[in-house]
HTML snippet that shows the backbone in 3Dmol.js (N, CA, C, O; Angstrom):
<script src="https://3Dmol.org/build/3Dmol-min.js"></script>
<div id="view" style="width:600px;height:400px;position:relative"></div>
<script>
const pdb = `
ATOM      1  N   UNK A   1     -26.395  33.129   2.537  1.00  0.00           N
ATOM      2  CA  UNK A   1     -26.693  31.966   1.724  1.00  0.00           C
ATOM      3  C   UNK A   1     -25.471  31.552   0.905  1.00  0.00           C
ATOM      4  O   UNK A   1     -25.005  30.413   0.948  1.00  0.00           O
ATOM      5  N   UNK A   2     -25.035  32.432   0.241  1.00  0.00           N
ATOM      6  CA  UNK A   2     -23.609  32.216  -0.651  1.00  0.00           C
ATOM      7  C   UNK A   2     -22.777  31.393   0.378  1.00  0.00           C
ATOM      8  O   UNK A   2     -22.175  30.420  -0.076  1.00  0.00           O
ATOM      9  N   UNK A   3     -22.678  31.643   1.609  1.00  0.00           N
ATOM     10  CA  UNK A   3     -21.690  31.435   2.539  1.00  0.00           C
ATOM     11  C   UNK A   3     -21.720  29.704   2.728  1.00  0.00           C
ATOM     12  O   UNK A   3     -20.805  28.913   2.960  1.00  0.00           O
ATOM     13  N   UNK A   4     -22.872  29.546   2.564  1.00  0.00           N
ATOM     14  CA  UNK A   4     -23.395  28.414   3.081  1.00  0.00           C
ATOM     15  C   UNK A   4     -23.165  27.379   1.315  1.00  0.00           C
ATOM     16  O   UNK A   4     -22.776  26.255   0.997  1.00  0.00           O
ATOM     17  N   UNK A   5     -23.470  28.102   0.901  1.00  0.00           N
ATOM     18  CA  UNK A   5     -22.910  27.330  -0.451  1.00  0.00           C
ATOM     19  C   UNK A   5     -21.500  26.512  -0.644  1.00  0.00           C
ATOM     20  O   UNK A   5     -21.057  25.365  -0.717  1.00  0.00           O
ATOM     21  N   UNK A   6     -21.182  27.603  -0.670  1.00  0.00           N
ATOM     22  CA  UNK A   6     -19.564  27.250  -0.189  1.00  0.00           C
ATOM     23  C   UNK A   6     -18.840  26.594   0.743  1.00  0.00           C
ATOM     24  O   UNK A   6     -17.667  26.250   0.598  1.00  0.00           O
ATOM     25  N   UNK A   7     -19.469  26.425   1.634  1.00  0.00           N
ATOM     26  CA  UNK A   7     -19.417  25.271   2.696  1.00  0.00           C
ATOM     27  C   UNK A   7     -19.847  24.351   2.297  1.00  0.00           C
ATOM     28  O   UNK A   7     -19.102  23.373   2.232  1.00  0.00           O
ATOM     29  N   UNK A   8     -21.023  24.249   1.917  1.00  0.00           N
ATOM     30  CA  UNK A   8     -21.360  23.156   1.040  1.00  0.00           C
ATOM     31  C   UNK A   8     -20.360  21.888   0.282  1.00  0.00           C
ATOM     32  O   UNK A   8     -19.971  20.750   0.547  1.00  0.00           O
ATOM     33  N   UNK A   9     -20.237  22.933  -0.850  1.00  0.00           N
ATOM     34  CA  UNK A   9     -19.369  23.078  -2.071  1.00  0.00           C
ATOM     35  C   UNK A   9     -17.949  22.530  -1.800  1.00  0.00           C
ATOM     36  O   UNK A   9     -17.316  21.770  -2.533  1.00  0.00           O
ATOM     37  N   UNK A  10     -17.610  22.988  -0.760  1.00  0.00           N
ATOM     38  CA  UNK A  10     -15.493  22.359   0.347  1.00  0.00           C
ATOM     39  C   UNK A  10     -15.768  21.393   0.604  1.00  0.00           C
ATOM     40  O   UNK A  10     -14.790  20.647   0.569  1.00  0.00           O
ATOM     41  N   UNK A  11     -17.155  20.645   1.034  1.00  0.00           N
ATOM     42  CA  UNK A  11     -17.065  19.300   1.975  1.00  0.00           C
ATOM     43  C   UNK A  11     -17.427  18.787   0.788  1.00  0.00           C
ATOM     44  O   UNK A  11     -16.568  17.955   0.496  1.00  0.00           O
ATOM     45  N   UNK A  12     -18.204  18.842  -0.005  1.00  0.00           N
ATOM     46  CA  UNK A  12     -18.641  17.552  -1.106  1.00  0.00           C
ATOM     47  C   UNK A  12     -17.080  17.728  -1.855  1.00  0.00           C
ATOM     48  O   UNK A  12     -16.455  16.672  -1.754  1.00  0.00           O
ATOM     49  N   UNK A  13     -16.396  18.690  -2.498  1.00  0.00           N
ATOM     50  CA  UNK A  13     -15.160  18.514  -3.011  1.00  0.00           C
ATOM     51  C   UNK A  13     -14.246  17.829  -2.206  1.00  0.00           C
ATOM     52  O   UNK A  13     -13.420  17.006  -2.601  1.00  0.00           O
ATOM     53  N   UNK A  14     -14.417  18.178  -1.141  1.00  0.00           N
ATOM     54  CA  UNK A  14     -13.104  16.851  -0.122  1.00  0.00           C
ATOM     55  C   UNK A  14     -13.580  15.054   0.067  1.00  0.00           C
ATOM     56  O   UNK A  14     -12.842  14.078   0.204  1.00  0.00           O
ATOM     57  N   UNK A  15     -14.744  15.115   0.019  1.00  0.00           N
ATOM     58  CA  UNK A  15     -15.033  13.741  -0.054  1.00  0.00           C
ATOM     59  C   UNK A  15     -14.561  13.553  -1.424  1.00  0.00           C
ATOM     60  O   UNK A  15     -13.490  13.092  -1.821  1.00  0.00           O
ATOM     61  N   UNK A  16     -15.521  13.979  -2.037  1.00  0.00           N
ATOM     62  CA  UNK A  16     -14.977  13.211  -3.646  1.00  0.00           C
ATOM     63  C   UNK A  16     -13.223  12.742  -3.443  1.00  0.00           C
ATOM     64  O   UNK A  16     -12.687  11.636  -3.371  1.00  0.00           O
ATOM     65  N   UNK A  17     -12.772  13.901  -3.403  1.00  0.00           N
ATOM     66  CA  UNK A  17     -11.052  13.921  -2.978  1.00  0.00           C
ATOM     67  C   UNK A  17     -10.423  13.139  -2.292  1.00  0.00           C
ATOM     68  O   UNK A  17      -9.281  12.755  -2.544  1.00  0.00           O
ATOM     69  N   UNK A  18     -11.228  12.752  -1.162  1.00  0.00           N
ATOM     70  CA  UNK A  18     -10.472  11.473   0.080  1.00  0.00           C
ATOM     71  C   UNK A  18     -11.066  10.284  -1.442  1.00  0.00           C
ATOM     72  O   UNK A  18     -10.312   9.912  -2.342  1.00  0.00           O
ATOM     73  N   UNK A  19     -12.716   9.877  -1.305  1.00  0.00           N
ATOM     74  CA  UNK A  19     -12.974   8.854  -2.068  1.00  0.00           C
ATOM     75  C   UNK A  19     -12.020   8.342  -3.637  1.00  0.00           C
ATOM     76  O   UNK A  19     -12.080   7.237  -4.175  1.00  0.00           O
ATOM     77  N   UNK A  20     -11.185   9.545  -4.085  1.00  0.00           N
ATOM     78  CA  UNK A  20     -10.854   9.467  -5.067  1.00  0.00           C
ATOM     79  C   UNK A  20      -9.247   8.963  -4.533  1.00  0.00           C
ATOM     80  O   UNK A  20      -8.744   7.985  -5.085  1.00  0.00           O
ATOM     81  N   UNK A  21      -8.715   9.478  -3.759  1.00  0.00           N
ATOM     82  CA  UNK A  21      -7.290   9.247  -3.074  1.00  0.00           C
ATOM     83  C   UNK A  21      -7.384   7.464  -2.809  1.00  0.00           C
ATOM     84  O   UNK A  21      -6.518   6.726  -3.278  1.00  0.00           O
ATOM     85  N   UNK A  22      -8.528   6.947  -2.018  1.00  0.00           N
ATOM     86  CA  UNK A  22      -8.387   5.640  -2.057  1.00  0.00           C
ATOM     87  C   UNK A  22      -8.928   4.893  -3.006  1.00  0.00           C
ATOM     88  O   UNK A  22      -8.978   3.748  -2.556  1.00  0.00           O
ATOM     89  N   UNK A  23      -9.378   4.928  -4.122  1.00  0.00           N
ATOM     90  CA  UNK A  23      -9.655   3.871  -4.888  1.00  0.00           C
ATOM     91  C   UNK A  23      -8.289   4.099  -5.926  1.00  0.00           C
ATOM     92  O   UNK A  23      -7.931   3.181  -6.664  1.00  0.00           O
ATOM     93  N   UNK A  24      -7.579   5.410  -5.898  1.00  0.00           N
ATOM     94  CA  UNK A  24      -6.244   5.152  -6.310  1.00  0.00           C
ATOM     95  C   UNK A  24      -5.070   4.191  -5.423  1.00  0.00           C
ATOM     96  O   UNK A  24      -4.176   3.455  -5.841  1.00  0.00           O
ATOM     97  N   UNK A  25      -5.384   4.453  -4.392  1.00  0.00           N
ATOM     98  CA  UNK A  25      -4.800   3.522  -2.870  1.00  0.00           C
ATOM     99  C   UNK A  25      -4.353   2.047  -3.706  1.00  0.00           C
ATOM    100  O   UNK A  25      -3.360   1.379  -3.995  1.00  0.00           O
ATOM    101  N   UNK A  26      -6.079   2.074  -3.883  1.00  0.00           N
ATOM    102  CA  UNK A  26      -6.365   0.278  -3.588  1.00  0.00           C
ATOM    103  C   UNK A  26      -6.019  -0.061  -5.565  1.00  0.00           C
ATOM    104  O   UNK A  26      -5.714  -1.127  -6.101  1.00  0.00           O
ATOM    105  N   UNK A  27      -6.142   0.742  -5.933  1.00  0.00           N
ATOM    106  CA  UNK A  27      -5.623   0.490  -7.546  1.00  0.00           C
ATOM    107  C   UNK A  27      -3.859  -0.022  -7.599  1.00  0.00           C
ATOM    108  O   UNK A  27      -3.240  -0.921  -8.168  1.00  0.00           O
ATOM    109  N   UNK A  28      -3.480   1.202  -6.589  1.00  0.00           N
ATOM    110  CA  UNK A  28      -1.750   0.488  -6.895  1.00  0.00           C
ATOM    111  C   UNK A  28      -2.054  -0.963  -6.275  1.00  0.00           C
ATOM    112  O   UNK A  28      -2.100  -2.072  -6.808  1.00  0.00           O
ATOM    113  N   UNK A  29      -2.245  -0.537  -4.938  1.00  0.00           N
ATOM    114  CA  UNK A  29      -1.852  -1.888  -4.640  1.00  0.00           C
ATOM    115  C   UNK A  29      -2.552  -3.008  -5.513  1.00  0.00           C
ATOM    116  O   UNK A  29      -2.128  -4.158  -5.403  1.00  0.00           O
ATOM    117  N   UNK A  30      -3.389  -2.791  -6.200  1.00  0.00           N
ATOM    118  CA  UNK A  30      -3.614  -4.284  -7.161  1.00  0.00           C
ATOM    119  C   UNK A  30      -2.524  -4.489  -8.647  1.00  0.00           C
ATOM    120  O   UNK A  30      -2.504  -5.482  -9.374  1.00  0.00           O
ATOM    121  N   UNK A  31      -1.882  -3.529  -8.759  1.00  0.00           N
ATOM    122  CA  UNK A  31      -0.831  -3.274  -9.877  1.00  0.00           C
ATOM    123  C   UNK A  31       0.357  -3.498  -9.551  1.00  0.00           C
ATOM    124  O   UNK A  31       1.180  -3.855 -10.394  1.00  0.00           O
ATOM    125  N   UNK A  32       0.751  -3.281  -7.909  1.00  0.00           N
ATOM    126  CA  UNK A  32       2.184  -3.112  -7.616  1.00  0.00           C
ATOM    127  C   UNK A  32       2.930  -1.968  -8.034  1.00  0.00           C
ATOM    128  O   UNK A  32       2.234  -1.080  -8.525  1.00  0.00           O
ATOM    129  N   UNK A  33       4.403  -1.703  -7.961  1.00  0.00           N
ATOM    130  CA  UNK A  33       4.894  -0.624  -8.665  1.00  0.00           C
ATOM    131  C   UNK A  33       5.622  -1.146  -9.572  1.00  0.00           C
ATOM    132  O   UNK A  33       5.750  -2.338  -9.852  1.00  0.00           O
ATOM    133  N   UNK A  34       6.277   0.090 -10.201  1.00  0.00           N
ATOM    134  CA  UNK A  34       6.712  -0.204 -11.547  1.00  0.00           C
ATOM    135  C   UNK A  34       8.255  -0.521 -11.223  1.00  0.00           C
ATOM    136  O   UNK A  34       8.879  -0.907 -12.212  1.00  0.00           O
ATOM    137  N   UNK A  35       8.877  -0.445 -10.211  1.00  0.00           N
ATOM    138  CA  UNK A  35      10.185  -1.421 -10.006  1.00  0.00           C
ATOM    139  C   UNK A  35       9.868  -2.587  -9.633  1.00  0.00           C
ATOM    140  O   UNK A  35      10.843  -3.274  -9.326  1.00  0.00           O
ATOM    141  N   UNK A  36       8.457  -3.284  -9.503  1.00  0.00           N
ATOM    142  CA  UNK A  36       8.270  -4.683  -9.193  1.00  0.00           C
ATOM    143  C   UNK A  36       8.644  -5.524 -10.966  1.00  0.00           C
ATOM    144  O   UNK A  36       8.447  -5.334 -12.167  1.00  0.00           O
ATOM    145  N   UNK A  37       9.246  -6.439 -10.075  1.00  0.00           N
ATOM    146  CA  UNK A  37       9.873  -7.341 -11.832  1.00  0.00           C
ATOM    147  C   UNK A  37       8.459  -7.321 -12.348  1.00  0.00           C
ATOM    148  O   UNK A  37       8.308  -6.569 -13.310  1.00  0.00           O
ATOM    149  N   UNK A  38       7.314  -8.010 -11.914  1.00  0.00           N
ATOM    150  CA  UNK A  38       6.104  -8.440 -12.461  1.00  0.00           C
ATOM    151  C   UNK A  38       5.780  -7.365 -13.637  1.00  0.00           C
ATOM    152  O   UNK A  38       5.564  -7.735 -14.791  1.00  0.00           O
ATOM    153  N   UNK A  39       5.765  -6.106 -13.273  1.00  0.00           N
ATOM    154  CA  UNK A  39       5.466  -5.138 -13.601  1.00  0.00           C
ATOM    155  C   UNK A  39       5.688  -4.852 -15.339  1.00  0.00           C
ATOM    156  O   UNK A  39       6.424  -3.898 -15.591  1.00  0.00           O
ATOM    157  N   UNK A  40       5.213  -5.471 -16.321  1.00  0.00           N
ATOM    158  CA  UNK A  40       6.040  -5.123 -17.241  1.00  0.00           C
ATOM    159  C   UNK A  40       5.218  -4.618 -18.961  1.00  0.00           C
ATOM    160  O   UNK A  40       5.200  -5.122 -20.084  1.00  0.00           O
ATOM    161  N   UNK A  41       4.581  -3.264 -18.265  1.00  0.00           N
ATOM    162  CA  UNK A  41       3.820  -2.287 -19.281  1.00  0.00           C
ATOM    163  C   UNK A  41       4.757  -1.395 -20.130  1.00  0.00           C
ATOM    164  O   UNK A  41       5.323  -0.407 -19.663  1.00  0.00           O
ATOM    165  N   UNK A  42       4.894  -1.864 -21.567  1.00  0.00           N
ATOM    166  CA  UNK A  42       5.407  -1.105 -22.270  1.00  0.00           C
ATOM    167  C   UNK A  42       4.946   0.290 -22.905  1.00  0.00           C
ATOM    168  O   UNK A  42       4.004  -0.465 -22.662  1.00  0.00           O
ATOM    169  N   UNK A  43       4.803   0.828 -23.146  1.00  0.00           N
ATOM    170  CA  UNK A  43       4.079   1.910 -24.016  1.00  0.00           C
ATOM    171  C   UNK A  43       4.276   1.535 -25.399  1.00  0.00           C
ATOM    172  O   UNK A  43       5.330   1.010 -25.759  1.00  0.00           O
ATOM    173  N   UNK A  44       3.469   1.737 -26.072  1.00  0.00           N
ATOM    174  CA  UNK A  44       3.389   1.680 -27.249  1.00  0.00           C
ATOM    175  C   UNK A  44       4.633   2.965 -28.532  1.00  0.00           C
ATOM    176  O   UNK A  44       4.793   4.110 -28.110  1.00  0.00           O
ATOM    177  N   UNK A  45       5.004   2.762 -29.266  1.00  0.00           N
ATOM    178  CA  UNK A  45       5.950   4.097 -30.024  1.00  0.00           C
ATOM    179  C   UNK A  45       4.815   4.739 -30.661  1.00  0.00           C
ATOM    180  O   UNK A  45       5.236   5.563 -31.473  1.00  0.00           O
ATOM    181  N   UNK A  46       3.540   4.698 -30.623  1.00  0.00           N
ATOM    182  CA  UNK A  46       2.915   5.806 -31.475  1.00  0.00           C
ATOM    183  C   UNK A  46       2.891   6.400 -29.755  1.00  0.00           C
ATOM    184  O   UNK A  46       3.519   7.444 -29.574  1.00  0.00           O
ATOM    185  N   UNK A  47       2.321   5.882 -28.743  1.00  0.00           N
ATOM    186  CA  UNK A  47       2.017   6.675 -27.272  1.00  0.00           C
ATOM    187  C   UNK A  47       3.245   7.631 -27.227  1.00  0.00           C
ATOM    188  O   UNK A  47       3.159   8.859 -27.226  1.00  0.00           O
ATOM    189  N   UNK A  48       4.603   6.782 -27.182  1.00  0.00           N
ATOM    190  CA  UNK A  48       5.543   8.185 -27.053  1.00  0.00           C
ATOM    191  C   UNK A  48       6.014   8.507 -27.875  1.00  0.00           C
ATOM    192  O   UNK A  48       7.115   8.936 -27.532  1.00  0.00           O
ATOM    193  N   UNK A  49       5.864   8.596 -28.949  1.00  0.00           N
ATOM    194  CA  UNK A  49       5.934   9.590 -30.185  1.00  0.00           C
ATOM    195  C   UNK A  49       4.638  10.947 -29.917  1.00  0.00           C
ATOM    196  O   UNK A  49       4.625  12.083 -30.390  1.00  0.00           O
ATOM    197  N   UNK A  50       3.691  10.303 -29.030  1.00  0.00           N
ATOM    198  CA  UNK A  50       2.700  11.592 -28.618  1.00  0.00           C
ATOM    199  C   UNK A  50       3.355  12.297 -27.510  1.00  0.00           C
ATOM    200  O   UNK A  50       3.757  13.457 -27.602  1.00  0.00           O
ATOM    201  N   UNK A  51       3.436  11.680 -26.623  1.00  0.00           N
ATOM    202  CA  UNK A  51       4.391  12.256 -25.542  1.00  0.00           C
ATOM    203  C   UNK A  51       5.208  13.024 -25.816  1.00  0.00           C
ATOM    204  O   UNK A  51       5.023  14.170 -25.408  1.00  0.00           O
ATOM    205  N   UNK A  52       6.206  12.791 -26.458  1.00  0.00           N
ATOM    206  CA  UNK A  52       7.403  13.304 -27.107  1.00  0.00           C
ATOM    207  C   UNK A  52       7.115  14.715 -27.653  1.00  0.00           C
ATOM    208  O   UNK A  52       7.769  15.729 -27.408  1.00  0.00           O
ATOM    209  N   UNK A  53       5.761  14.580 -28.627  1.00  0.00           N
ATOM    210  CA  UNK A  53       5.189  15.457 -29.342  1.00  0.00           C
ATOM    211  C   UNK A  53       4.805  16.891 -28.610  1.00  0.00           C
ATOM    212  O   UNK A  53       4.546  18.024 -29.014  1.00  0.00           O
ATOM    213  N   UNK A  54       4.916  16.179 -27.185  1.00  0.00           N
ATOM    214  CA  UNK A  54       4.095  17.575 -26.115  1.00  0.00           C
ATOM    215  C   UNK A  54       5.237  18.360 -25.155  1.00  0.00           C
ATOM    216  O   UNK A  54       5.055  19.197 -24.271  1.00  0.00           O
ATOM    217  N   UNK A  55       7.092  17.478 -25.917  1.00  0.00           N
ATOM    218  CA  UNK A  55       7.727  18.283 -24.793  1.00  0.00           C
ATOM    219  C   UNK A  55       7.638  19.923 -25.700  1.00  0.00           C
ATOM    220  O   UNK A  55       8.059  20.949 -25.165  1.00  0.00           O
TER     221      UNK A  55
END
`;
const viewer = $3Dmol.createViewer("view");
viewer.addModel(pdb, "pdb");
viewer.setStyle({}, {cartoon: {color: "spectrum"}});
viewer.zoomTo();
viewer.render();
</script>
């Protein structure tokens, strides 16, 4: 039974995993990348003053 759990347990974790791989897919491509000129998200100085905070 355990055995079978776990089989279980690998295939529902890999779907989630593929399902999760493409709605990141289809996310860039609605953003573009960040060497596209369009592209132009600053961070905020409190964001990397947190950042900073965690090297």
């Amino acid at each position: 039974m355990k055995q079978i759990q776990a089989i279980y347990r690998e295939e529902t974790t890999h779907k989630y995993m593929i399902s999760d791989m493409e709605l990141k897919r289809k996310a860039m491509e609605k953003v573009g990348s960040a060497g596209n000129s369009s592209y132009k998200y600053k961070p905020s100085a409190d964001i990397m003053n947190f950042l900073n905070s965690l090297c």
